[in-house]
Every structure is written in structure tokens, then in C-alpha cells.
N, CA, C and O atoms as a DFTB+ gen file, in Angstrom:
300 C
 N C O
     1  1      47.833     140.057      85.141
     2  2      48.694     140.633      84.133
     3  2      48.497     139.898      82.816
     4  3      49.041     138.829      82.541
     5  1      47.611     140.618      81.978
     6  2      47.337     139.687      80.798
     7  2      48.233     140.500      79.516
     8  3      48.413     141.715      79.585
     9  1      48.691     139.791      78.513
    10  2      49.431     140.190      77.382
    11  2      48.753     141.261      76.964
    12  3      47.585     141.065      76.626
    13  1      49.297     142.627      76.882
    14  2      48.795     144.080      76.753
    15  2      49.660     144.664      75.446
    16  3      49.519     145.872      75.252
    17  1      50.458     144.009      74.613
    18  2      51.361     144.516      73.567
    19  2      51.797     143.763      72.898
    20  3      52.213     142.693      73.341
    21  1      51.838     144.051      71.731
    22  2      52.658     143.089      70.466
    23  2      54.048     143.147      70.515
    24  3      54.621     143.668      71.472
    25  1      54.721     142.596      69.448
    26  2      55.574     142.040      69.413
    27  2      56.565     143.293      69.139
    28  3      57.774     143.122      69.290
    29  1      56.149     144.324      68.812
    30  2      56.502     145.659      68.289
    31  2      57.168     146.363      69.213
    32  3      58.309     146.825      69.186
    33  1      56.017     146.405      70.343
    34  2      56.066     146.933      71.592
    35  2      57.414     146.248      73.011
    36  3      58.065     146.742      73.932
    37  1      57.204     144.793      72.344
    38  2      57.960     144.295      73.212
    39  2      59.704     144.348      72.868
    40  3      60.591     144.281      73.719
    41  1      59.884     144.482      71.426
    42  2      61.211     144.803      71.193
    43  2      61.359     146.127      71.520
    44  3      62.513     146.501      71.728
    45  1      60.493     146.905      71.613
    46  2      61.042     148.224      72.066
    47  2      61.138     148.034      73.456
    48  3      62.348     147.985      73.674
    49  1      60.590     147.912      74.415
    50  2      60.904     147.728      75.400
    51  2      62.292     147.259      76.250
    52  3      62.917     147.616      77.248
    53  1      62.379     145.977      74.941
    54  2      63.194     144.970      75.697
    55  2      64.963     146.072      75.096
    56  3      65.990     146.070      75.774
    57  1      64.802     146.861      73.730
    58  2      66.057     147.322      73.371
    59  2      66.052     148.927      74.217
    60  3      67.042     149.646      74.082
    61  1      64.861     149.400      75.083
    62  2      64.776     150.699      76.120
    63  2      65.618     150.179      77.718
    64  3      66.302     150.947      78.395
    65  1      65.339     148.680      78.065
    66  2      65.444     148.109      78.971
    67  2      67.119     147.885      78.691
    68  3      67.951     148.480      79.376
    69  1      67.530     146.870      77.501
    70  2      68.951     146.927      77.529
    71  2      69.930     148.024      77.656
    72  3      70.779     147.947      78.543
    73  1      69.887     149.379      76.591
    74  2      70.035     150.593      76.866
    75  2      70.233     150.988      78.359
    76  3      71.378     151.254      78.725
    77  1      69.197     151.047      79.256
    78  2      69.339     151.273      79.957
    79  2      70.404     150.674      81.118
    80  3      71.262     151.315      81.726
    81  1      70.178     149.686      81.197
    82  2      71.336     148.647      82.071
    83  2      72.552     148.512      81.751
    84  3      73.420     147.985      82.446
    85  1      72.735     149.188      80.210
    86  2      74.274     149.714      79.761
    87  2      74.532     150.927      80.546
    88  3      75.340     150.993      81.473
    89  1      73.729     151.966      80.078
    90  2      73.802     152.839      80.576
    91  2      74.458     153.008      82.574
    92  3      75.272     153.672      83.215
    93  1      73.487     151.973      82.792
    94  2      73.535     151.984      84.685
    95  2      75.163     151.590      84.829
    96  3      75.945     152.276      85.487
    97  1      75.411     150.792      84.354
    98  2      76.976     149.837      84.019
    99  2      77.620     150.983      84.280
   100  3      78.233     151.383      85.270
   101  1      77.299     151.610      82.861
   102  2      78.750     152.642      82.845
   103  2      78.809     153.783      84.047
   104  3      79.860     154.122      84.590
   105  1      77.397     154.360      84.397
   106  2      77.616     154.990      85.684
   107  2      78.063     154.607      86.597
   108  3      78.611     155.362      87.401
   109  1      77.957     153.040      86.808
   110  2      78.328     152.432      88.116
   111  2      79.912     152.505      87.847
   112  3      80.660     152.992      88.694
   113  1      80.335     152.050      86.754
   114  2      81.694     152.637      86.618
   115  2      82.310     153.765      86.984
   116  3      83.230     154.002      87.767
   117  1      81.536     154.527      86.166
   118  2      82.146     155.857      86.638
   119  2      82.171     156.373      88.271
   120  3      83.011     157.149      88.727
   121  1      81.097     155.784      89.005
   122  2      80.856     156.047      90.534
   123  2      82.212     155.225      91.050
   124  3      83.031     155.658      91.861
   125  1      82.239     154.199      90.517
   126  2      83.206     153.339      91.882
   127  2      84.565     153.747      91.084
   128  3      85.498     153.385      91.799
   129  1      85.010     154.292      90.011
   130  2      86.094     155.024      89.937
   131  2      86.801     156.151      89.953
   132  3      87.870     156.511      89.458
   133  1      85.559     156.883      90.972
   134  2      86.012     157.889      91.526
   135  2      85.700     159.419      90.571
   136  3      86.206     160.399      91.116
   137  1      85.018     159.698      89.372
   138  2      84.901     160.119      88.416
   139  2      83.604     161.141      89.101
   140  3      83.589     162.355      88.900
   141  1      82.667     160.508      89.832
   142  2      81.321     160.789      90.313
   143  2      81.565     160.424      91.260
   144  3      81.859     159.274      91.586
   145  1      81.454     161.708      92.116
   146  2      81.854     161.164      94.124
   147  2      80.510     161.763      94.852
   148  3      80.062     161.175      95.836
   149  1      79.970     162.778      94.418
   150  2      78.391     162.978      95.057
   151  2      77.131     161.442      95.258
   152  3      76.833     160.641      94.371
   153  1      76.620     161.462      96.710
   154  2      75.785     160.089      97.058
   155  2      74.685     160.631      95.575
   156  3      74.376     159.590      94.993
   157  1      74.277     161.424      95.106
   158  2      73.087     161.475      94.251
   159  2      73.272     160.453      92.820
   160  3      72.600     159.846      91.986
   161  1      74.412     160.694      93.131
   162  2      74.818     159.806      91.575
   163  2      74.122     158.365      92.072
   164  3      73.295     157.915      91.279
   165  1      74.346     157.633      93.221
   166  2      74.417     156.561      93.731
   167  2      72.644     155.966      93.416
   168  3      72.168     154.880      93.086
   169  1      72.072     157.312      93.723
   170  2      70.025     157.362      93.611
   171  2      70.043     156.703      92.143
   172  3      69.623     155.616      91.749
   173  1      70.785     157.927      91.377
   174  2      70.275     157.894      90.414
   175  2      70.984     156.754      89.105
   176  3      70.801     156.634      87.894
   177  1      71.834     156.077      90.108
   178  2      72.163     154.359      89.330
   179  2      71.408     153.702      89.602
   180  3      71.168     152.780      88.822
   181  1      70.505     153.840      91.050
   182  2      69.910     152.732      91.387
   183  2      68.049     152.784      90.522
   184  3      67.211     151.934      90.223
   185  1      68.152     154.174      90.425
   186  2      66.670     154.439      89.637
   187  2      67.145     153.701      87.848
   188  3      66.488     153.041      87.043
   189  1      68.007     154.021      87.836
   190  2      68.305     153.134      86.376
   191  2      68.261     152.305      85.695
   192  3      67.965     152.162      84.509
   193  1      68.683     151.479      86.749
   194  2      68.631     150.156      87.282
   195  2      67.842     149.527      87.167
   196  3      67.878     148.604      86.352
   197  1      66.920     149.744      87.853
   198  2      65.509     149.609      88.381
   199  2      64.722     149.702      87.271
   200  3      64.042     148.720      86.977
   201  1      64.653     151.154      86.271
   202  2      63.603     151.369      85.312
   203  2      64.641     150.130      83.932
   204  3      64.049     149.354      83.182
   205  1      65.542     150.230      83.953
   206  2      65.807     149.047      82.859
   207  2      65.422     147.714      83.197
   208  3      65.146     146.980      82.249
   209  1      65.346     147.235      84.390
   210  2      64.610     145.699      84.713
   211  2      63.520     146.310      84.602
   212  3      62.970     145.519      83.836
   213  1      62.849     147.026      84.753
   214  2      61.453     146.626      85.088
   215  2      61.444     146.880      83.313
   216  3      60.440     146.248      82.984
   217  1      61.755     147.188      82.645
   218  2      61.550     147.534      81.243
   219  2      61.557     145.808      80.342
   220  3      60.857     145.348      79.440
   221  1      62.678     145.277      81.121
   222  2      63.087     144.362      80.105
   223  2      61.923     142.939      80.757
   224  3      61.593     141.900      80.186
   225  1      61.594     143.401      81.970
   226  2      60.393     142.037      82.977
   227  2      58.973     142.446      81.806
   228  3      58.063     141.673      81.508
   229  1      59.154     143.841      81.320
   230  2      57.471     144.603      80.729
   231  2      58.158     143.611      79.365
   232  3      57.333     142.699      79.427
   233  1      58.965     143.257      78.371
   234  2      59.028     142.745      77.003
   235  2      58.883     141.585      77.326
   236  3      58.212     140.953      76.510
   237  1      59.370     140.791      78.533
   238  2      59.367     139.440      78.495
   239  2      58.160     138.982      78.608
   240  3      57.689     138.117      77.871
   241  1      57.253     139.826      80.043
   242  2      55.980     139.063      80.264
   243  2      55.153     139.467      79.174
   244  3      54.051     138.920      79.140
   245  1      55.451     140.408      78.146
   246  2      54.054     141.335      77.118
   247  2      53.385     141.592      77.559
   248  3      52.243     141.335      77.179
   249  1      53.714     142.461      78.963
   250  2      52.946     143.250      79.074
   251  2      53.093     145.102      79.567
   252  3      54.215     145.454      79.933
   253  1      52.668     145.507      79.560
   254  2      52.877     147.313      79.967
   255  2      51.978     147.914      80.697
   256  3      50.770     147.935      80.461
   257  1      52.775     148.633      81.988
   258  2      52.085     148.729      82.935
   259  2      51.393     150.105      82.766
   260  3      50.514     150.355      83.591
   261  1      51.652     151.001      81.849
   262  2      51.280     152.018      81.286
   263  2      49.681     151.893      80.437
   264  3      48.659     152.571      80.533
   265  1      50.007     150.803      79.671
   266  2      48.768     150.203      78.775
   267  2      47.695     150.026      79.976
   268  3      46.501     150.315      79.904
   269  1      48.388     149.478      81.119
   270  2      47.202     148.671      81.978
   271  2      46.449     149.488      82.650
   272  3      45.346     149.143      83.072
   273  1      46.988     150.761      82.848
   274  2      46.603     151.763      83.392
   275  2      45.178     152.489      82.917
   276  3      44.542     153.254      83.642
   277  1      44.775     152.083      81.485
   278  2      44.141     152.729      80.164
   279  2      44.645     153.543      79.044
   280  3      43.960     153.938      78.100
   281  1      46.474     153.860      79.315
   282  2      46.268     154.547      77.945
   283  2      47.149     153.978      77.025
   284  3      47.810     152.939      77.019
   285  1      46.926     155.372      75.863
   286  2      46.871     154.176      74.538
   287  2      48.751     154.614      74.906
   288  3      49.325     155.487      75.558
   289  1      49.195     153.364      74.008
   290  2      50.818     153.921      73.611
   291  2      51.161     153.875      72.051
   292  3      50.111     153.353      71.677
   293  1      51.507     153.961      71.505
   294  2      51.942     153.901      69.725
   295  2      52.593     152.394      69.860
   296  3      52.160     151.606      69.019
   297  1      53.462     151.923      70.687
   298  2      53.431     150.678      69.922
   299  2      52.841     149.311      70.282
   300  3      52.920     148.375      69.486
């Protein structure tokens, strides 16, 4: 895993990654207070979750697993 993005790239990441783990928060809220009672909700906190760490692990290490793949990204 070698540094694949600037510094550009990595604040976006790291403010896609925070976003997101707000985001998961407040669903998880809304799930355990009864607001959202279907198990799908439950998937789709945990996919949230998930894509905001792995977002904010892609700004810290500089790198993108998208880039690594070969393609280009804008930032």
C-alpha cells in the first residue's frame, strides 16, 4: 500500500469518512429508538459504518483503493 493521493484527496476522504459516521450515529439512533424497526435498516448502518472507516483508514494511510485499482480519480 504505497501513498496513492495528495493531500487534496485525503481531506476529502477523511471529511466523506466523517460525514459518514455522523450519518451511521444518527441512524443508529433512530434504529434503537424505535423510529426504524425493519432488520434492513440494521444492514444498512452496518454498511455505513463500514464505508466511513474504511474512508477515514483511505485519508490517514494516503492511500485509495480505487486509485490502486488503475483509475484515475479528480482528486
Amino acid at each position: 500500500m504505497q501513498c496513492n493521493i495528495g493531500d487534496k484527496g485525503r481531506a476529502a476522504r477523511l471529511r466523506l469518512g466523517i460525514m459518514a459516521m455522523v450519518g451511521a450515529a444518527m441512524l443508529g439512533g433512530l434504529i434503537l429508538g424505535g423510529v426504524l424497526s425493519s432488520d434492513y435498516w440494521w444492514y444498512l448502518f452496518a454498511a455505513t459504518t463500514f464505508g466511513g472507516a474504511f474512508s477515514i483508514f483511505e485519508a490517514r494511510a494516503g492511500w485509495c483503493i480505487v486509485r490502486a485499482m488503475g483509475f484515475k480519480t479528480p482528486l
